[in-house]
C-alpha positions in Angstrom: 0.7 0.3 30.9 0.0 2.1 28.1 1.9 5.4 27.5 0.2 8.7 25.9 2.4 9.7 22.8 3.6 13.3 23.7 2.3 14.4 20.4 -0.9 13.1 19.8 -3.9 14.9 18.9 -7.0 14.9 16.8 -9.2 17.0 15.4 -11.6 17.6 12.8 -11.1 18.5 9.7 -13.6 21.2 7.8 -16.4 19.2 5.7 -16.7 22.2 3.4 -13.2 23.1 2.9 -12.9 19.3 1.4 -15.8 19.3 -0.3 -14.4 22.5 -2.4 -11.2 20.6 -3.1 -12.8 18.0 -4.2 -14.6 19.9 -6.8 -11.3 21.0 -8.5 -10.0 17.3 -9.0 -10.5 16.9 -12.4 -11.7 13.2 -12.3 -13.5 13.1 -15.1 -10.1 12.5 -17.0 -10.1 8.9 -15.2 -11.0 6.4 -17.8 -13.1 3.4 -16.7 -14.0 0.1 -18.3 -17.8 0.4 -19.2 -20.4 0.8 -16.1 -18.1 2.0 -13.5 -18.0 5.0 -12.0 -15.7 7.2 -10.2 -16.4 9.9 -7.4 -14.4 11.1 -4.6 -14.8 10.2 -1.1 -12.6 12.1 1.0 -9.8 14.8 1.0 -6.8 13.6 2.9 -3.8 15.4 3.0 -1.4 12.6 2.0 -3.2 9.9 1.9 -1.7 6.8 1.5 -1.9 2.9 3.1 -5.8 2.5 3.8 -7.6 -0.2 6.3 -11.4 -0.7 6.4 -12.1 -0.1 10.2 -15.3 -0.9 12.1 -18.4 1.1 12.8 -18.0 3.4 8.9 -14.4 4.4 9.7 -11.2 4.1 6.9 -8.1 4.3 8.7 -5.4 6.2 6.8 -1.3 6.5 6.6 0.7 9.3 5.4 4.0 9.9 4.8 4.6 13.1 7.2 3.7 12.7 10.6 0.0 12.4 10.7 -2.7 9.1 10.6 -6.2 9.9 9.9 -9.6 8.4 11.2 -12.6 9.3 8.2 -16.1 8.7 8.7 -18.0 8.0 6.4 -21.6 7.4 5.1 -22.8 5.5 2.1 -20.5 6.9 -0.9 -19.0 9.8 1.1 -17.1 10.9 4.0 -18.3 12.5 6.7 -15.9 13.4 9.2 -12.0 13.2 8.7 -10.6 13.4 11.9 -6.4 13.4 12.8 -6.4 10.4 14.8 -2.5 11.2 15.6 0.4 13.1 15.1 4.1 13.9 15.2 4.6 10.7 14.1 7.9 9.0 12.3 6.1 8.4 8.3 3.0 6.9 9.7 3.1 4.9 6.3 0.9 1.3 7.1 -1.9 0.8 9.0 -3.7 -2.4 10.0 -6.7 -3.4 12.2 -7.6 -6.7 14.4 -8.9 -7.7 16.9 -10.5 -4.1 17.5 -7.1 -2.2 17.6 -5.7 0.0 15.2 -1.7 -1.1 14.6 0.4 1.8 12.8 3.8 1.1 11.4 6.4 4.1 11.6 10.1 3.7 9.8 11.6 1.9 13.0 8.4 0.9 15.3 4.7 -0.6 15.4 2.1 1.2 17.3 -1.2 -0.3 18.8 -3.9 1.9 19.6 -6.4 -0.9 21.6 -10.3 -0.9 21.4 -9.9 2.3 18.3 -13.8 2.4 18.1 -14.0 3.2 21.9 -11.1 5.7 21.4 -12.5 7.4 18.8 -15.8 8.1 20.7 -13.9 9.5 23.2 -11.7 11.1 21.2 -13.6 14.7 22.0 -12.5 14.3 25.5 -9.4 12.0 25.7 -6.8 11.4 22.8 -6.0 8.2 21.6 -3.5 6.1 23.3 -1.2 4.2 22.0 1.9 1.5 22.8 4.9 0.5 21.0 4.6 -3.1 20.0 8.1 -2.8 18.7 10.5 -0.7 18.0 13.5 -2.8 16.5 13.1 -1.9 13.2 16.0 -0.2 11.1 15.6 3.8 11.4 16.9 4.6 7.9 14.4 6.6 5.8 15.8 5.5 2.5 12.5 2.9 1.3 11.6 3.1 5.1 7.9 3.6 4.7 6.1 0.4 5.4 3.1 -1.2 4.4 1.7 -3.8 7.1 -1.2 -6.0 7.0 -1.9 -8.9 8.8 -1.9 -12.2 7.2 -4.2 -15.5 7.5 -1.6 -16.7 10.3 -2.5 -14.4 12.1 0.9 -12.5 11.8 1.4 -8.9 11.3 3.6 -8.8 7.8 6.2 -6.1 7.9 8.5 -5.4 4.8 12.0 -3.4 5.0 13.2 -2.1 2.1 16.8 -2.4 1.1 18.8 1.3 1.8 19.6 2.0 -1.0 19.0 1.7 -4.8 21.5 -1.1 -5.4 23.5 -2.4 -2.6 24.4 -5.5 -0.5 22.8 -4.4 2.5 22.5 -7.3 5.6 19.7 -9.6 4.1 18.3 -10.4 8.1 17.7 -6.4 8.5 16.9 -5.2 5.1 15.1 -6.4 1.7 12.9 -8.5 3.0 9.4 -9.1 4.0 9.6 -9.9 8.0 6.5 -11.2 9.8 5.8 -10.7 14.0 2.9 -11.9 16.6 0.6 -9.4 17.4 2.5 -8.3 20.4 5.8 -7.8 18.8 7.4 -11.0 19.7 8.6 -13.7 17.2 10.3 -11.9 14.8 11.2 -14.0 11.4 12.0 -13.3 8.0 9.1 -14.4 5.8 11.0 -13.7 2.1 14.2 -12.2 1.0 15.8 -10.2 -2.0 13.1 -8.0 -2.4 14.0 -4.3 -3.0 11.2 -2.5 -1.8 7.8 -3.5 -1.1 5.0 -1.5 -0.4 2.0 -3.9 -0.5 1.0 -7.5 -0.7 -2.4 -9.3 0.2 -3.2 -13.0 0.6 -5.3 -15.1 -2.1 -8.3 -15.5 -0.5 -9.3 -18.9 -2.4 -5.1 -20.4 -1.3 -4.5 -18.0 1.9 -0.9 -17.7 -0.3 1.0 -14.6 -0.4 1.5 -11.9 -3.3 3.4 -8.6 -3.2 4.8 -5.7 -5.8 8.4 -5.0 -5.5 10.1 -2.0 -7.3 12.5 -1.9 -9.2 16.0 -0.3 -9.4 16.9 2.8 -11.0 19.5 4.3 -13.2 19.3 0.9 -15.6 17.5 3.2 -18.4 14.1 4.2 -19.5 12.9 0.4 -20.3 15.2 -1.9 -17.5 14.2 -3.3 -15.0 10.2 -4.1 -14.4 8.8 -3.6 -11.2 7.4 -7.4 -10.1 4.3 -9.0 -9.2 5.8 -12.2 -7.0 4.0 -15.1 -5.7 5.2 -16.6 -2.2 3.4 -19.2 -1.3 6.0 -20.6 1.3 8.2 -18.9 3.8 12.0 -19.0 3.0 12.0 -18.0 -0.8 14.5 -15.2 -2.2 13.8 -13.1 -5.2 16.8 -12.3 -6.6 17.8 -8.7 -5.0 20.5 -7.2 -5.6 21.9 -9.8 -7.8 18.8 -10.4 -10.3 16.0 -8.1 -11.8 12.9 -8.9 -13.0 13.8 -12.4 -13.0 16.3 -12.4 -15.8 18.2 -8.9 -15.6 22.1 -9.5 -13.9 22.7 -6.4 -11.6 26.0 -4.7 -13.6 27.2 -5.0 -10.1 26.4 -7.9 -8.2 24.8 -10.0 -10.8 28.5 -11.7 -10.9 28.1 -13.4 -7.9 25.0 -15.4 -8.4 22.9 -16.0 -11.4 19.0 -15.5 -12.2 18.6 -19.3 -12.1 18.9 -19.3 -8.2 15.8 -17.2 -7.5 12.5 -17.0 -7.5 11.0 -15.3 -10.4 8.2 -12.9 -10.6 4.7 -14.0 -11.2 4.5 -10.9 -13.4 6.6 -8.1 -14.6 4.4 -4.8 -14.6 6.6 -2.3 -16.1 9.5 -0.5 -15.6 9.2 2.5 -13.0 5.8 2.5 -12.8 6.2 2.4 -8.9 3.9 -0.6 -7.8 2.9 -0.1 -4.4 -0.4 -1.1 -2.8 -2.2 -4.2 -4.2 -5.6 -5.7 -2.8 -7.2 -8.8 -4.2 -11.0 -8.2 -4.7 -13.1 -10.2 -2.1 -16.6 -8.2 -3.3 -19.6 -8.9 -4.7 -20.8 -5.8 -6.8 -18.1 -5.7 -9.5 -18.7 -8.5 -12.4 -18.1 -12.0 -11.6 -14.8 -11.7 -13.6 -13.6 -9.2 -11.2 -13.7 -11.3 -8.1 -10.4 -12.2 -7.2 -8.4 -10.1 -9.3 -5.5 -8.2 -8.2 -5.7 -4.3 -8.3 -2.5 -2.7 -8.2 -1.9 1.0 -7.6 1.0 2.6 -9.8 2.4 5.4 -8.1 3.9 6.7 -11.6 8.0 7.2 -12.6 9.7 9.8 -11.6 13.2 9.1 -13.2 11.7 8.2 -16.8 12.7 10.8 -19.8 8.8 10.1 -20.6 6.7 9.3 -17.6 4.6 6.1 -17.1 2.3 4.8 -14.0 -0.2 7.1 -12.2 -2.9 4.8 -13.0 -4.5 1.4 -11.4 -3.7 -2.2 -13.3 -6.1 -5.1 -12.8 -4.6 -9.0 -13.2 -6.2 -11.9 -12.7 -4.8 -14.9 -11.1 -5.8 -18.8 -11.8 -4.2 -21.4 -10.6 -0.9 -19.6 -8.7 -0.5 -17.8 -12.0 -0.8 -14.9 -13.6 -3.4 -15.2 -16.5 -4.6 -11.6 -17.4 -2.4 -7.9 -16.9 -4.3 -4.7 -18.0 -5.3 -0.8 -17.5 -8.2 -0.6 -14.6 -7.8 3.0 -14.4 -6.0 5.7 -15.7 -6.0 9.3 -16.9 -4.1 10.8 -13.7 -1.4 11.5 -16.1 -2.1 14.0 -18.9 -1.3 13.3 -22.5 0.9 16.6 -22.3 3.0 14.5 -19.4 1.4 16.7 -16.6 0.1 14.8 -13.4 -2.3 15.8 -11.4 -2.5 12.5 -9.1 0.0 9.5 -7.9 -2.1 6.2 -6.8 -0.6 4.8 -3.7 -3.0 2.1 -2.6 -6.5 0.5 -3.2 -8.7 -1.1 -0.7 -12.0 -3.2 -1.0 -15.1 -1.7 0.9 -17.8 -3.3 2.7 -19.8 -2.9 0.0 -17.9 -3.9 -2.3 -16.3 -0.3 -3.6 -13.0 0.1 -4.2 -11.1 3.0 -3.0 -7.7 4.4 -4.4 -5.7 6.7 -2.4 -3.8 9.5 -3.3 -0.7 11.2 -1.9 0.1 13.8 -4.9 -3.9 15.5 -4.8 -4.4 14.5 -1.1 -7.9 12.6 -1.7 -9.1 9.2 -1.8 -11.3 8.2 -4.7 -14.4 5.8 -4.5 -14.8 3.1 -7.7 -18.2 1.6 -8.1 -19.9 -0.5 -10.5 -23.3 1.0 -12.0 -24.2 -1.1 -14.7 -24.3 -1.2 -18.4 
């Protein structure tokens, strides 16, 4: 039977105290290829991993202990409701079927028939039960990203512990995939440090995902990765190879670069790639469609900083033809930051949102025109 979580609560969050937040974001920084525009949609404390919901709702994952439900209308949000909380870094969040699966650092939730829930949610809060909770409980690149892919298989990634270990490649550094109700655990991909998105090509149904670096290699070594997957069982290199031709000082000994799979595209060193989306609309350019967005959380080990903005490449052909600035102006020229991109997510109407962990709101990208 379904179990109530002991914490759980929702409740509205004020319209206008949002609305005078979002007047002090200073997006008119953001730089744009010509006819798009930028606005903001919603005010999220934390926001991070987004999913398109039905009935106008955005489902959104936080690092602290709260997932949030917003409404929203046209260009704009409406209502931003905590759906839950007390929660373990409520990171990923994924919908099917007409539930609403949230992945904590060692467990999957499932809130069933979400819509119903949420309509209720006045006089009953949501319920919840655990598909799983056999995940590893270490915090160290514990947030995870989930989505579920083509198969019909919810994709969970573990990151390894550590910045550069050995750590036991069936639990950690991986990208794991599980049925729906938590059963069928198998490792999907291996030596991947730390992954915090991925999405399917929707022309091949074959998977891509970032993977972050390691640190303390220097400003310039290694680049965070853009890898390709398109079969189960392949291993990217961790922690022996970086970037595809980087040895690890300490394990790269023990087996060569040759070995593994190398990245589709190396997008910079600590630039933090984290959630990636391909672009399945229909009101950006035609060049647009089926491009990968990529949300670069920014450095935060660099002696000068680099990321906080949103890259766009295009794939032909299982390859990567085209790596460039979508977005960017969250970091100052002076080095000051007033915003860290965490994911991006493809609206109905063919928007594209961008979360925002580091100013709490979720920006709305549109196309206008020349």
């Amino acid at each position: 039977m379904p179990t109530s979580l002991a914490r759980a609560a929702i409740a509205c969050c004020a319209l206008p105290a949002q609305i005078a937040l979002a007047q002090h974001l200073p997006i008119e920084r953001i730089k744009l290829p010509p006819g798009f525009e930028i606005g903001v949609f919603a005010t999220v404390r934390g926001a991070r991993s987004l999913a398109i919901g039905p009935d106008h709702v955005v489902f959104v994952g936080t690092r602290g202990d709260k997932v949030y439900a917003v409404r929203y209308s046209g260009a704009k949000a409406t209502e931003v409701l905590a759906l839950a909380s007390g929660l373990n870094a409520p990171n990923g969040v994924a919908v099917r079927d007409g539930a609403l699966y949230v992945a904590e650092i060692n467990r999957i939730l499932r809130y069933d028939d979400i819509e119903k829930q949420l309509a209720n949610a006045t006089t009953a809060r949501p319920r919840a039960v655990v598909v799983t909770d056999r995940y590893p409980r270490d915090s160290h690149h514990g947030q995870k990203f989930i989505r579920f892919g083509p198969d019909g298989w919810l994709y969970v990634p573990v990151g390894a512990p550590c910045n550069i270990c050995g750590p036991n490649p069936s639990r950690y550094a991986l990208i794991s995939r599980i049925r729906p109700d938590g059963s069928g655990y198998e490792v999907f991909a291996t030596g991947i440090r730390n992954s915090v998105g991925f999405d399917w090509d929707p022309r091949t149904k074959e998977l891509w995902f970032t993977d972050n670096g390691r640190d303390m290699l220097g400003d310039d070594l290694p680049s965070d990765e853009l890898n390709h997957a398109p079969k189960p069982g392949m291993n990217f290199g961790y922690p022996y190879c970086h970037q595809g031709d980087v040895a690890d000082p300490e394990f790269g000994r023990k087996r060569g670069c040759s070995e593994f799979a190398p990245p589709a595209a190396k997008l910079g060193p600590h630039v933090a790639s984290l959630g990636m989306r391909f672009y399945t609309g229909t009101s950006f350019p035609a060049e647009y469609r089926n491009n990968i967005f990529v949300a670069e959380h920014g450095s935060w080990n660099r002696s000068r900083k680099v990321g906080y903005r949103v890259a766009r490449v295009a794939v032909e052909g299982g390859r990567v033809v085209k790596h460039e600035t979508f977005a960017e102006g969250w970091l100052g020229s002076d080095e000051s930051v007033w915003g860290r991109p965490v994911d991006v997510e493809v609206m109905p109407d063919g928007s594209l949102l961008v979360s925002d962990d580091h100013a709490g709101a979720i920006y709305r990208i549109a196309y206008r025109g020349r």
